[in-house]
C-alpha positions as CSV (number, residue, x, y, z in Angstrom):
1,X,0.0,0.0,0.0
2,X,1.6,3.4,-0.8
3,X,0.7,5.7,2.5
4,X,1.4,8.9,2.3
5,X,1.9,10.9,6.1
6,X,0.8,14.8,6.0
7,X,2.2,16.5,8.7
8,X,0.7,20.0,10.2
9,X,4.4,20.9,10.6
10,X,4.2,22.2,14.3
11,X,8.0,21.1,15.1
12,X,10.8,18.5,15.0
13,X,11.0,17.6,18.0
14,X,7.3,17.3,19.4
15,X,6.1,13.8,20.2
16,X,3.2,14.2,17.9
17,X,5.8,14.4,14.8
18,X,7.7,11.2,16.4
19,X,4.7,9.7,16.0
20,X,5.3,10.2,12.1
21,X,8.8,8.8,12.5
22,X,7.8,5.4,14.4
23,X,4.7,4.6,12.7
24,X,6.1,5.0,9.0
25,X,8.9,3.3,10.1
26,X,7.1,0.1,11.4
27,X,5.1,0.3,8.4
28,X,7.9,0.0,6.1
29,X,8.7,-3.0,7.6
30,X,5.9,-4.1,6.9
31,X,6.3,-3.6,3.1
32,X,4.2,-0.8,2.7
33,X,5.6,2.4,0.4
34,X,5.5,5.5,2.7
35,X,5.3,9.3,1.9
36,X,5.7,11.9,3.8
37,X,4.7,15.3,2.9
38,X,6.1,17.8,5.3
39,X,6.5,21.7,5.5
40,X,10.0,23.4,4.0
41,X,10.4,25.3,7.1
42,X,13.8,24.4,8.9
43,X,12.4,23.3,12.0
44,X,10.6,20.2,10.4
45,X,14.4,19.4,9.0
46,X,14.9,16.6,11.7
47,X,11.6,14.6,11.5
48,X,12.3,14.9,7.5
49,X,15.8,13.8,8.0
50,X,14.4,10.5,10.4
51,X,11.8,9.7,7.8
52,X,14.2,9.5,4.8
53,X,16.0,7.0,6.8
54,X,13.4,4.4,5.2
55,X,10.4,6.4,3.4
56,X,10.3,9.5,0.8
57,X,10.0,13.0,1.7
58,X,8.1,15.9,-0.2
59,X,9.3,18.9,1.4
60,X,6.6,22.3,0.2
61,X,5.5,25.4,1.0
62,X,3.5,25.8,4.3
63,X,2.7,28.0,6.5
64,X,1.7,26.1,10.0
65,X,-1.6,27.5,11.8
66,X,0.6,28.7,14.2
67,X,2.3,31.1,12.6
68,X,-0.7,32.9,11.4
69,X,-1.5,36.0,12.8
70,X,-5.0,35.0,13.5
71,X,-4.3,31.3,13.8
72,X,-7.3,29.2,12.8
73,X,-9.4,31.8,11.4
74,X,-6.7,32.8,9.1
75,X,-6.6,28.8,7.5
76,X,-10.6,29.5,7.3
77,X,-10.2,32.4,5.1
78,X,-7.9,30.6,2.7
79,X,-9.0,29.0,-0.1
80,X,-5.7,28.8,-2.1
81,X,-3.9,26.4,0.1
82,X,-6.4,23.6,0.8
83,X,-6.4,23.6,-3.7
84,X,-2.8,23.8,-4.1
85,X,-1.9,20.9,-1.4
86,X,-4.4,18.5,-2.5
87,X,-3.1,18.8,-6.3
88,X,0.6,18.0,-4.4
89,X,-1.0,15.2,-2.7
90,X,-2.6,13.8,-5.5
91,X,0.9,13.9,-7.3
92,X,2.2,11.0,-5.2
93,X,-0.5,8.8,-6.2
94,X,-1.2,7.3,-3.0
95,X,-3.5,4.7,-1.9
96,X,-4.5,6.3,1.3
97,X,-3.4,9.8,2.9
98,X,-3.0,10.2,6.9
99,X,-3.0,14.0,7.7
100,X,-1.6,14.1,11.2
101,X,-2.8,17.0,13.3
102,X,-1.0,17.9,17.0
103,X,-4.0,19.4,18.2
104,X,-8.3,20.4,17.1
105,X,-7.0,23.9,15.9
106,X,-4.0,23.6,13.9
107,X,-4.0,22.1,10.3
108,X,-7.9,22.9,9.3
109,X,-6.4,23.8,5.7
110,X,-5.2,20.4,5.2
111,X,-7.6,19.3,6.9
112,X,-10.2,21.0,3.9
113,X,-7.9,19.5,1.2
114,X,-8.2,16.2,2.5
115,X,-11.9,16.7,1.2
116,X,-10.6,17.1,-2.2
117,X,-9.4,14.0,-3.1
118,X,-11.0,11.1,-4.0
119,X,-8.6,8.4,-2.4
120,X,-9.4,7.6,1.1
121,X,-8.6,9.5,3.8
122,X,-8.0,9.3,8.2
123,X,-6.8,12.0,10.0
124,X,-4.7,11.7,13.6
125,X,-5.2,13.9,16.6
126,X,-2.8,14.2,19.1
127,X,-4.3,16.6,22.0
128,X,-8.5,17.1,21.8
129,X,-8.7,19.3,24.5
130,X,-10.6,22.6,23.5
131,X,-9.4,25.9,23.2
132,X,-11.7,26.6,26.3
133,X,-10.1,24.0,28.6
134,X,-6.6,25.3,27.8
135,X,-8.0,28.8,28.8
136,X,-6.7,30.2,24.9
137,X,-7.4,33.7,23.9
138,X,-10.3,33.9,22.2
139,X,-11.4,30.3,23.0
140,X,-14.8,30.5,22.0
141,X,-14.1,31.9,17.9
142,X,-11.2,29.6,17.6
143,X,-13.0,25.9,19.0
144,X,-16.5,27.9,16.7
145,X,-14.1,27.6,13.8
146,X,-12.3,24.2,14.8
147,X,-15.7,22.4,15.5
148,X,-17.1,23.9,12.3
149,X,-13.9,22.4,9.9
150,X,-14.1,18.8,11.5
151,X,-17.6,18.4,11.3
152,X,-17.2,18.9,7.9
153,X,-14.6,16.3,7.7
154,X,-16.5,12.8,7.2
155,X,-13.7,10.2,7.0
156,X,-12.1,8.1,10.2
157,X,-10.8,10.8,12.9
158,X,-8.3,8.7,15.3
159,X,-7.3,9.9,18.7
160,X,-4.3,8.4,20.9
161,X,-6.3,7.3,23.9
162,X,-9.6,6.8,25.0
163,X,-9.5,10.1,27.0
164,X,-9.0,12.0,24.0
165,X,-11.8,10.1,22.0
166,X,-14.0,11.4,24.6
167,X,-13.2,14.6,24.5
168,X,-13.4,14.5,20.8
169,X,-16.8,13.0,20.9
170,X,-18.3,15.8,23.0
171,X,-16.5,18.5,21.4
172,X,-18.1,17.2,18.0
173,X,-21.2,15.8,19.6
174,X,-20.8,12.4,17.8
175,X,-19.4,9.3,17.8
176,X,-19.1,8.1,14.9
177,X,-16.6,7.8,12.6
178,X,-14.0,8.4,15.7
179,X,-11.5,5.9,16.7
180,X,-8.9,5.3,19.2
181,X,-5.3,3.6,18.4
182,X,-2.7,4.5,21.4
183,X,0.6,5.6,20.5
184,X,3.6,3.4,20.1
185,X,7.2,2.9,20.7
186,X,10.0,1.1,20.2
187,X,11.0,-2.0,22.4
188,X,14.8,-2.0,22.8
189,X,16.8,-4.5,24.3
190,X,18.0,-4.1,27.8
191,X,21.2,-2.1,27.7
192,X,23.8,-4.5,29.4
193,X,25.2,-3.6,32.4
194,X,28.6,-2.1,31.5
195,X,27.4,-0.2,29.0
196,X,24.7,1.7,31.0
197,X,27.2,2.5,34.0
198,X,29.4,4.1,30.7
199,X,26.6,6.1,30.4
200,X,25.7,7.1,33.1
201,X,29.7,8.1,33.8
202,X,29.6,10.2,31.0
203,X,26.6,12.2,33.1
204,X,28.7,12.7,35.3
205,X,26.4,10.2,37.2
206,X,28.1,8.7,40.4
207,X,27.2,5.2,41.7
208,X,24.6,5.1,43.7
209,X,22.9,8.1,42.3
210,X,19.5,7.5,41.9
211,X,18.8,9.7,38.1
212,X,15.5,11.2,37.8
213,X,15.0,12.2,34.1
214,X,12.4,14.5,32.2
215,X,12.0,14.7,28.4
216,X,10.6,17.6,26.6
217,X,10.1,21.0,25.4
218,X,10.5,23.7,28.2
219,X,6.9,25.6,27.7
220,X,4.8,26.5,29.8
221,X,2.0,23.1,29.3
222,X,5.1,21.0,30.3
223,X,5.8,23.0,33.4
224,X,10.0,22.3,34.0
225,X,9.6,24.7,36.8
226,X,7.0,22.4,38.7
227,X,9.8,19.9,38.1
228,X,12.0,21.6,40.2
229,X,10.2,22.5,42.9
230,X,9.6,18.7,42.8
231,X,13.5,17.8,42.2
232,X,13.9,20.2,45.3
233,X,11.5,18.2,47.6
234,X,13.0,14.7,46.4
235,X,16.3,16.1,47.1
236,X,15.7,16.4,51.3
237,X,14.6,12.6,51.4
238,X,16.9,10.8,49.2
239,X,20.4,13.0,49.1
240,X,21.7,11.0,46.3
241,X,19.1,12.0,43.6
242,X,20.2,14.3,40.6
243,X,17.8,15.3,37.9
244,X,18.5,15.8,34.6
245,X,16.1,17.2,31.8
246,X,16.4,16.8,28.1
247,X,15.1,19.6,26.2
248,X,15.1,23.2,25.7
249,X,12.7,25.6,25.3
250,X,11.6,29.2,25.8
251,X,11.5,27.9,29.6
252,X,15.0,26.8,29.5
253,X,17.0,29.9,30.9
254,X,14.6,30.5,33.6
255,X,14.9,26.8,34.4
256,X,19.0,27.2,34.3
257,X,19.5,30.2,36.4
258,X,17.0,28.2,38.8
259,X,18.7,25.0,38.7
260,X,22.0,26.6,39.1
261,X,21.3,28.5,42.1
262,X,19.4,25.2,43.7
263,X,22.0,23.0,45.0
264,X,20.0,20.2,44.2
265,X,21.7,18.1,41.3
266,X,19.5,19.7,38.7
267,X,20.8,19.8,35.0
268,X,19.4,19.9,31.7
269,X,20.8,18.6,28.9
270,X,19.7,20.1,25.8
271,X,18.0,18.0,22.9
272,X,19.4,14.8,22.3
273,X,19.7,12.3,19.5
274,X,20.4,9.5,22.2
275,X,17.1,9.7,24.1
276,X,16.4,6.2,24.7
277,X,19.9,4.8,25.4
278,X,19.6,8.1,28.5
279,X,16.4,7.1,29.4
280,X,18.0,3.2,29.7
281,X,20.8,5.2,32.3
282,X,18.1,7.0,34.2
283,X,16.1,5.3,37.3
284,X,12.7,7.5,37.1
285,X,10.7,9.5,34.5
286,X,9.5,12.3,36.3
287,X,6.4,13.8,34.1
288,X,5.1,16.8,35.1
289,X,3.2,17.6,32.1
290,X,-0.6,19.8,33.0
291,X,-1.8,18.0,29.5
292,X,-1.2,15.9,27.1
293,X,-2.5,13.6,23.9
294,X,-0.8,10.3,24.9
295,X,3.0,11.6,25.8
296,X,5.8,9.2,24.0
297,X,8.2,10.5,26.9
298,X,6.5,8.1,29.2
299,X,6.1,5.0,27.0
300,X,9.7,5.5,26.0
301,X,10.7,5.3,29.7
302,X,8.4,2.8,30.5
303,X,9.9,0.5,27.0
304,X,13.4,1.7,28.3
305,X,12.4,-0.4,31.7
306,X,12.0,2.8,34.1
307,X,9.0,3.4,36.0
308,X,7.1,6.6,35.3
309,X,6.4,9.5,38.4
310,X,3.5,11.4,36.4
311,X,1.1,14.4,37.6
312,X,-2.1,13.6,38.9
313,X,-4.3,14.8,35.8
314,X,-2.5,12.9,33.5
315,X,-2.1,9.6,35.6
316,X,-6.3,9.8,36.0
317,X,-6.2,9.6,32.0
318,X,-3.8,7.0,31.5
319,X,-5.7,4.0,33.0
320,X,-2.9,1.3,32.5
321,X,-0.8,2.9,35.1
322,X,-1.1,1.9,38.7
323,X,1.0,1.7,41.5
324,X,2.7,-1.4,40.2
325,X,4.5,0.4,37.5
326,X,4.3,3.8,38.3
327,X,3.9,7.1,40.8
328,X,1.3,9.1,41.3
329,X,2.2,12.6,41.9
330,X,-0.7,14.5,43.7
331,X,-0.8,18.8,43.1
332,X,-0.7,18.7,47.2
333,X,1.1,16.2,49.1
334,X,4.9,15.0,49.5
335,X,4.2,11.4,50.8
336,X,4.7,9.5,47.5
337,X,8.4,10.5,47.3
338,X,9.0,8.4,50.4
339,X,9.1,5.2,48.1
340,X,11.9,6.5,46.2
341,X,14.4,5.8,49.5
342,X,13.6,2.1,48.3
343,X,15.6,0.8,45.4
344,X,13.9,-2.2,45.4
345,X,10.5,-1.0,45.3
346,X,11.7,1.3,42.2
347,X,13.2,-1.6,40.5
348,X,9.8,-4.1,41.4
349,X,7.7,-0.7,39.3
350,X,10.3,-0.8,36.7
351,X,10.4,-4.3,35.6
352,X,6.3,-4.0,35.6
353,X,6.5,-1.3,33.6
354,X,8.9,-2.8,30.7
355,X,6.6,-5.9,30.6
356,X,3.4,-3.0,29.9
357,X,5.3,-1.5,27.1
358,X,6.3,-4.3,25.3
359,X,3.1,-6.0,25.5
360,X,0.9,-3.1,24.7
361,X,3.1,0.0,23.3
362,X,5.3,-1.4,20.7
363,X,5.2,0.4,17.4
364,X,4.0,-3.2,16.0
365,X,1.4,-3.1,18.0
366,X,0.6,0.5,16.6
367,X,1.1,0.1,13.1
368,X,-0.9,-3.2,12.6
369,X,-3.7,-1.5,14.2
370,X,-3.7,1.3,11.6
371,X,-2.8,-1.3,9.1
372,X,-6.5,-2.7,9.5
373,X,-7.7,0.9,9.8
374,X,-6.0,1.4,6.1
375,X,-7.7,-1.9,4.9
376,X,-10.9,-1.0,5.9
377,X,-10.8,2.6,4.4
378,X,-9.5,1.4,1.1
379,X,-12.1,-1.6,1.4
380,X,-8.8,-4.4,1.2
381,X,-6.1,-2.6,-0.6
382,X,-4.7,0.0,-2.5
383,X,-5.4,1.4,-6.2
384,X,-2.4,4.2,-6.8
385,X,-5.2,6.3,-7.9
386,X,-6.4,9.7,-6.3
């Protein structure tokens, strides 16, 4: 089947174009021809880069909702670009196109071309949460605008947990026609022993340290400042901790002044090509996210065999943790950081959580759900027609 990936070109390094990366990838392997058709903008130059690695790329002109003046409103308004990217889609001759959309707002123009073709069509969304529960300016105009677009748009909508096909549901007021496939990741191999305490040397890591790790950009929705107030509080109880976050952000020199000055063991490290071989050195994931769709940084610890500490309004809406394989980190309250002064009990939470990754996050897992997804929209395979 020749699958060709659309990609509302929000960023690089967001887990929603990861996404791109691991599910093309496992679908390659198995033997399907993908596409992906991404903005020319240098910041989408690294997911483009990952994706070449073992699809085709189709770099074009695109402006990203996001850097409209007007945001959403402005996609509404134009009729040129939904025209111009459906005739570039149509190009490719794919069997099936999979527009892939971080969030309800962003991507409405390709969203509108999508309606164009005639091949069949899905459409991804990462985070369903409203303009209005966000607490956006101008909530009300821009979910009027976003409910408006997608109720136009009649083919499968798939969202990356149940949570978010809820919210999806009511913000539409339907059901039908949405879907729910959660996120995947790869499963590597445990890292053997020598090589992880190489790693976690070059850290700067000494033994015994106990690594607490974040992953992600340093915005405010992330909230790296709540990690260290967090980091702080570990720090009284268990001495040895150190925390290390990998990212960067417009967060990030407020976070390093802070960090400095802490006297804590609080470093950040930048973005990262390694990610999973530094989660496989860390001990803990420490989440601190207020929202998210289905965050990769926490299946990619939990695959890389660390348990996962995650805020409370995430851990509500991710039902397969529990206190076997993770933390839950209440907005009030200190007491759960007691159990990190046992390395046992860590290590119990962390061999529970590899075992939930690889049987229920892989990115095989993943793809050959959207596999049958694919099937079923192209009614049992593809026609290089569109």
């Amino acid at each position: 089947m020749r699958i060709l990936f659309v990609s509302s070109s929000s960023g690089s390094r967001g887990g929603g174009e990861t996404f791109l990366v691991y599910l093309g990838e496992a679908l390659a392997r198995r033997g399907h021809k993908v596409m992906l058709w991404v903005s020319d903008h240098g910041r989408m130059n690294e997911v483009a880069g990952r994706f070449e690695a073992f699809g085709t790329v189709q770099r074009a002109e695109y402006v990203n909702t996001y850097d409209r003046p007007r945001r959403s409103l402005d996609t509404l308004l134009d009729g040129t670009t939904p025209r111009r990217v459906a005739r570039e889609w149509k190009a490719l001759k794919p069997d099936i196109v999979h527009l892939n959309k971080q969030n309800l707002e962003d991507g409405l123009d390709l969203l509108r071309g999508l309606r164009l073709l005639k091949c069949p069509t899905l459409c991804t969304i990462h985070m369903t949460q409203s303009a209005a529960y966000l607490g956006a300016k101008q909530a009300w105009l821009r979910d009027w605008v976003s409910r408006w677009v997608l109720r136009g748009y009649r083919s499968p909508m798939v969202t990356v947990s149940e949570p978010r096909k809820t919210d999806l549901e009511k913000f539409l007021g339907r059901r039908k026609g949405i879907v729910a496939i959660p996120n995947g990741v790869p499963i590597p191999p445990a890292m053997p022993e020598a090589d992880r305490n190489r790693r976690r040397a070059e850290l700067g890591l000494a033994e015994g340290n106990l690594a607490i790790l974040a992953v992600g950009r340093m915005t405010a929705q992330k909230r790296p400042l709540r990690f260290l107030d967090l980091a702080e509080k570990i720090h009284t109880r268990v001495p040895e901790a150190k925390f290390l976050w990998i990212g960067d952000g417009p967060v990030a020199a407020e976070w390093d002044a802070r960090a400095a000055s802490g006297g804590f063991g609080a470093r950040r490290l930048g973005w990262r090509q390694d990610v999973p071989e530094l989660l496989a050195s860390g001990d803990l994931l420490l989440h601190t996210a207020e929202y998210e769709g289905m965050p990769l940084a926490v299946l990619e610890a939990m695959a890389a065999g660390l348990p996962c500490a995650v805020s409370e309004g995430l851990y509500r809406e991710m039902p397969f943790l529990d206190e076997g394989n993770s933390f839950r980190v209440p907005e009030e309250g200190d007491a759960w950081m007691e159990a990190l002064r046992d390395r046992g009990e860590i290590a119990r939470r962390a061999k529970a959580a590899g075992q939930l990754a690889a049987a229920s996050f892989s990115t095989e897992t993943m793809a050959a759900a959207y596999e049958r997804l694919y099937v079923e929209c192209t009614g049992g395979g593809g026609t290089g027609r569109s």
